[in-house]
C-alpha positions as CSV (number, residue, x, y, z in Angstrom):
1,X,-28.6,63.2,52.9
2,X,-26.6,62.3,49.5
3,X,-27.3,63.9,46.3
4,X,-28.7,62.2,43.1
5,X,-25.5,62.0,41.7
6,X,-22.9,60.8,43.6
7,X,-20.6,57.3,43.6
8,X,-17.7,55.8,45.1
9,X,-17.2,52.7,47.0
10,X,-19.9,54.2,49.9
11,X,-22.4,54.1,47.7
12,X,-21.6,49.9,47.4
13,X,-21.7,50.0,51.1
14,X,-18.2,49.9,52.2
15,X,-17.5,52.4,55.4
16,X,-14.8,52.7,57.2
17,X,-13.8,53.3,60.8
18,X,-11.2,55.0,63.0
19,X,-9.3,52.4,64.9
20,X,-6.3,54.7,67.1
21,X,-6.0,52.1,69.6
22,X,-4.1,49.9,66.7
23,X,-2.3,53.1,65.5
24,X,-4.4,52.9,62.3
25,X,-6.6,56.5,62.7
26,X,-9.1,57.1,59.9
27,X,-8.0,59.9,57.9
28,X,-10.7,61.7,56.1
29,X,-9.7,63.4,52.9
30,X,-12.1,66.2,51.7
31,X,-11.6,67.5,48.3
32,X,-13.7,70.1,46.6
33,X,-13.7,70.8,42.9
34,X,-15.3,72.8,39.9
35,X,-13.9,73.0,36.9
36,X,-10.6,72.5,37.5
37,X,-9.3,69.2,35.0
38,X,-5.7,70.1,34.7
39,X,-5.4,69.3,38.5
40,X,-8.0,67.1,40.0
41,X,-6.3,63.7,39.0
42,X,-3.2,64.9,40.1
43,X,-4.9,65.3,43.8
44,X,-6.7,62.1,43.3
45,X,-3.5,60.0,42.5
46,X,-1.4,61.5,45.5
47,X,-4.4,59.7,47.7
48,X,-4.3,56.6,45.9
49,X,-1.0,56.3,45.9
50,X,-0.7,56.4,49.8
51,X,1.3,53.4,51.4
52,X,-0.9,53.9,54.5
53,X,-4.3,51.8,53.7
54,X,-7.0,53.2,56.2
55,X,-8.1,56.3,54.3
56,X,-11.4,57.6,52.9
57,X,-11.6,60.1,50.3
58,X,-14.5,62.2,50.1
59,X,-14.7,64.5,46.8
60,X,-17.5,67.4,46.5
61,X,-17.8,68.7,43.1
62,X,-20.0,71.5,42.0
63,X,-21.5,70.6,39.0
64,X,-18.1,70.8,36.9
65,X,-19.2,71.3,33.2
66,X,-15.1,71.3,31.9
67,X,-14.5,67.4,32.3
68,X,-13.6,67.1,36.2
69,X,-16.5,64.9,36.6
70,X,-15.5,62.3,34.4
71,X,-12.3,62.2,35.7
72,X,-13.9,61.6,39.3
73,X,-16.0,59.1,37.7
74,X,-12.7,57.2,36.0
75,X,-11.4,56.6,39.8
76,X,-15.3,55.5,41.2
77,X,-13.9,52.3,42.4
78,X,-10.6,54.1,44.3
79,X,-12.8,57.1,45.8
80,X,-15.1,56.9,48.9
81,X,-17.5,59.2,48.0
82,X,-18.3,61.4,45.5
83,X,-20.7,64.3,45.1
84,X,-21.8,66.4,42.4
85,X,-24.0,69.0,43.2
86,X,-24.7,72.6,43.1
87,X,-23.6,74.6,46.0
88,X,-23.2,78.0,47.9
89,X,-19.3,78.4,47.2
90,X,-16.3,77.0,49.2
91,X,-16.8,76.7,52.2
92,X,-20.2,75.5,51.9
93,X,-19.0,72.3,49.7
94,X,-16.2,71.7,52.8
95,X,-18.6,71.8,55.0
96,X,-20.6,69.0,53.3
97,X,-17.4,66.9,53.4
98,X,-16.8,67.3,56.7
99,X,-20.2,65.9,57.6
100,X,-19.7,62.8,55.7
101,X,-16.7,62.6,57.3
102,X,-15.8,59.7,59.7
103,X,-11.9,59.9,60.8
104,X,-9.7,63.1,61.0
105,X,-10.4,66.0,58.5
106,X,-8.0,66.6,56.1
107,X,-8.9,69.8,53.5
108,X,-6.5,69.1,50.4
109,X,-7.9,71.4,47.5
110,X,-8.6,70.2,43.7
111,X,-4.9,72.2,42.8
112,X,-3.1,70.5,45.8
113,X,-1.8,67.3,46.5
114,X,0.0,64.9,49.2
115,X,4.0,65.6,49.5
116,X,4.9,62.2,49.0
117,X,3.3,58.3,49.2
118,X,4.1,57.8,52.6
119,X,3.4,61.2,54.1
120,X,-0.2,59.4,55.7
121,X,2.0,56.0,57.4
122,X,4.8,58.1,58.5
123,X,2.1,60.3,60.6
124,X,-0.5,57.9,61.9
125,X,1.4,55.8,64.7
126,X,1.5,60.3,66.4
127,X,-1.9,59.8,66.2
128,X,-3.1,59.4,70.4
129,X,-6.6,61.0,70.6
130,X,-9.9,62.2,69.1
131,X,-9.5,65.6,71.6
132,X,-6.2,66.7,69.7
133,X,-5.5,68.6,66.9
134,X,-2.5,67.6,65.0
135,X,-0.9,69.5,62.1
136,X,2.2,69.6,59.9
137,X,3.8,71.8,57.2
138,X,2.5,72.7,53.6
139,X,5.0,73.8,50.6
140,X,3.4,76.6,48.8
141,X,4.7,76.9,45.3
142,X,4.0,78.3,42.0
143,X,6.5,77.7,38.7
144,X,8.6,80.6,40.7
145,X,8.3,80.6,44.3
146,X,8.6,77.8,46.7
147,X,9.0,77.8,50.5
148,X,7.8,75.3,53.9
149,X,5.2,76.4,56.3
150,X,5.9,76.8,59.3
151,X,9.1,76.4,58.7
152,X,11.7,73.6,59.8
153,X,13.1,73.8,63.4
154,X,10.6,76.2,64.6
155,X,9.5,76.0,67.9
156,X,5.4,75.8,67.8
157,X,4.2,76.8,70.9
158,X,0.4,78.7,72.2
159,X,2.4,82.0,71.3
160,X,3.0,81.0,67.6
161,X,-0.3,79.3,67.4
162,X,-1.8,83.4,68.1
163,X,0.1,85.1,66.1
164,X,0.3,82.7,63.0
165,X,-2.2,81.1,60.9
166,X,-2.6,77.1,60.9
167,X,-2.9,75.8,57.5
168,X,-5.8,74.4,56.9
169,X,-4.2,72.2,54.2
170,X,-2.2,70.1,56.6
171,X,-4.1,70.0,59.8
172,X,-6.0,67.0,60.9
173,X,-9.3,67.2,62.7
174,X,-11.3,64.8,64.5
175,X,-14.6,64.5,62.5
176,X,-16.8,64.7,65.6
177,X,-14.8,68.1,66.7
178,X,-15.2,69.4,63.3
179,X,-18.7,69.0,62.8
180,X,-19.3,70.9,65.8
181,X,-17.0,73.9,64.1
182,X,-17.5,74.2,60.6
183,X,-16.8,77.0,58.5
184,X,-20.1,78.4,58.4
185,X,-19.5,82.4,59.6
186,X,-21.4,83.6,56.6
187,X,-20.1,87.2,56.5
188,X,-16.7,86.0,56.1
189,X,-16.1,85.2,52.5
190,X,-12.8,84.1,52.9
191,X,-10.9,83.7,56.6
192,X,-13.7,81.3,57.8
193,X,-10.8,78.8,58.6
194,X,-8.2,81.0,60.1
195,X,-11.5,81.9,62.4
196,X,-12.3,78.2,63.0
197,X,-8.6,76.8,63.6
198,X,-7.2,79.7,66.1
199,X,-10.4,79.5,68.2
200,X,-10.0,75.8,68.4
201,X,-6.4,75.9,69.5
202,X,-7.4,77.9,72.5
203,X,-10.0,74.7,73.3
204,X,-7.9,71.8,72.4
205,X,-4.2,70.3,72.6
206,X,-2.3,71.1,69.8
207,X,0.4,68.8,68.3
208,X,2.8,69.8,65.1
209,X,3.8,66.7,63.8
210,X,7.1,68.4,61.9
211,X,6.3,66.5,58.9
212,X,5.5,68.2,54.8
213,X,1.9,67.0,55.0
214,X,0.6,68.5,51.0
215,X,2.5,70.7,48.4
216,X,-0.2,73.6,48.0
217,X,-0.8,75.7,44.5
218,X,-0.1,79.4,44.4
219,X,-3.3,80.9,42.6
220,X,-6.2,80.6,45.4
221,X,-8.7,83.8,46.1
222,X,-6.3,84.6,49.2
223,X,-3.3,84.6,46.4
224,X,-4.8,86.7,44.3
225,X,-3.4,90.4,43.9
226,X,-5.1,91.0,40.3
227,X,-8.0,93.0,41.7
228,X,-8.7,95.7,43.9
229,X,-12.1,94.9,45.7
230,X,-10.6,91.2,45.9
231,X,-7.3,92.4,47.8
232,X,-9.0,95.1,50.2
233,X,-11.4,92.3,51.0
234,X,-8.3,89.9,51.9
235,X,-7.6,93.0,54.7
236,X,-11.1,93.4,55.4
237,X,-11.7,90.2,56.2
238,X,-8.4,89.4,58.4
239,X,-9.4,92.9,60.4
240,X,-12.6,91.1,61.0
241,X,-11.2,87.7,62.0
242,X,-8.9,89.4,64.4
243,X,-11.8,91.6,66.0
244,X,-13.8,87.9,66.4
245,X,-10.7,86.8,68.0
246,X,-10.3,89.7,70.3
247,X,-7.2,90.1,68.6
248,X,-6.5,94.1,69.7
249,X,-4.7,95.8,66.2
250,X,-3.6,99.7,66.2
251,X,-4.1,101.9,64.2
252,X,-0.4,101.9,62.6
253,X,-0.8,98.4,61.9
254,X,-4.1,98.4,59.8
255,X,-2.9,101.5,57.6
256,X,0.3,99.3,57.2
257,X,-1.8,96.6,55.8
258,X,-3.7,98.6,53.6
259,X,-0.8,100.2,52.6
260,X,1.7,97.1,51.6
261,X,-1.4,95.4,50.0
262,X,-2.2,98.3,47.8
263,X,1.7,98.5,46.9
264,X,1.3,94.5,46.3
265,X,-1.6,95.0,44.1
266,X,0.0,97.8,41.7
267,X,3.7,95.8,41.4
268,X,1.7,92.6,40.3
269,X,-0.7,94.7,37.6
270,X,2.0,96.8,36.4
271,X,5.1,94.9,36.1
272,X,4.3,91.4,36.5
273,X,4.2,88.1,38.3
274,X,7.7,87.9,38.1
275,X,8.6,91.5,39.5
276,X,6.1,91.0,41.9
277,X,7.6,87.3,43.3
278,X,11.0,89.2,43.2
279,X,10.4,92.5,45.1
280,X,8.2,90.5,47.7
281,X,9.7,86.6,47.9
282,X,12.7,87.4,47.1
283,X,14.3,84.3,49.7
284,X,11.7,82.1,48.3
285,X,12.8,82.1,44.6
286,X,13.5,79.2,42.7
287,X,17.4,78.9,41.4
């Protein structure tokens, strides 16, 4: 069911369609918003701007009150759908997305955008069947820090796919798959899609496509080392993904956790952002 308010070339009827056998896959762009203006038509313009023709994008916005929505309105006849609406936080609004979807899932955030114009062509012809999940590299960034992940020449195999997180910015999901796993563990505030991503490796073919898929803004809730109760949830809550993971940890390793994160959290409030980038990315700083 669509909300009251909501536009974009859907609501005029026009849907589109997956079509792999002619190397042209559907990709489904979800974006979700609120209140963020200084960003969202950056995002919006790296999806327009795509060389690659066969894309949807889907936008979810809570209710912005700061100007976002008029934005979204300004690009009605570019966007697929949009919809403005209250919700139950983050992964909520994703999940909504994901069940308008109609091609492969792609999560790029209101503060993120698409490396380059033909990031979408470049990938599509890789793209072989629904049953797959397929994934590339994201560069995280902030006005000091920069670095690629995973990292070039890397070897991704079922061993690096267990011990490290997919990002959830770059990987591409067939809609039908993803409505079957949404983010939807509701005593996980954050770490719903490290959850939902490892367990569907262990189901379904993975493929890393080696490409920069989306440049990704430093500043998120799992970037943020401001506040206590916000960091020892971080730990809390990747203790808890790993225990519904079976992911054995000792007890060395969680008080090591605990321990750097607390260390993390009094070098950022004490002596700064840019202290903190240098004690702990030191090889990621920007000349």
């Amino acid at each position: 069911m669509v909300a009251s308010n909501y536009g974009g070339k859907r609501k005029r009827g026009s849907i589109k369609t997956s079509l792999i056998r002619d190397k042209t896959p559907l990709f489904s762009i979800i974006t979700v918003v609120f209140n963020n203006v200084h960003t969202i038509e950056r995002c919006i313009n790296s999806v327009i701007g795509q060389s690659y023709n066969n894309i949807e994008h889907i936008i979810i916005d809570g209710q912005s009150t700061d100007g976002t929505l008029e934005i979204i309105k300004k690009y009605d006849n570019e966007i697929d759908l949009w919809i403005s609406e209250k919700d139950k936080g983050i992964y909520d609004a994703i999940n909504k997305g994901i069940n308008f979807a109609n091609g492969y899932t792609l999560m790029l955030h209101s503060d993120d955008y698409l490396h380059d114009e033909n990031v979408l062509e470049q990938i599509a012809p890789n793209f072989k069947s629904e049953n797959t999940i397929y994934f590339g590299s994201v560069k995280n960034y902030n006005e000091l820090v920069e670095w690629q992940y995973p990292e070039e020449k890397i070897e991704i195999n079922n061993y690096w796919l267990e011990k490290n997180p997919i990002p959830h910015q770059s990987v591409f999901i067939f809609h039908e798959i993803h409505r079957n796993n949404l983010f939807d563990q509701k005593d996980l505030s954050m770490g719903n899609d490290r959850f939902i991503l490892t367990k569907l490796s262990r189901e379904y073919e993975v493929i890393y496509l080696n490409k920069l898929i989306t440049c990704v803004q430093l500043g998120g809730d799992s970037n943020n080392w401001k506040n206590l109760s916000k960091v020892l949830d971080y730990v809390n809550q990747s203790l808890k993904v790993d225990k519904m993971l079976d992911i054995k940890n000792n007890l060395y390793y969680v008080f090591y956790l605990y321990v750097v994160s607390i260390i993390k959290l009094i070098v950022f409030k004490f002596f700064g952002r840019k202290k903190f980038y240098k004690y702990f990315y030191k090889k990621y700083l920007k000349k």
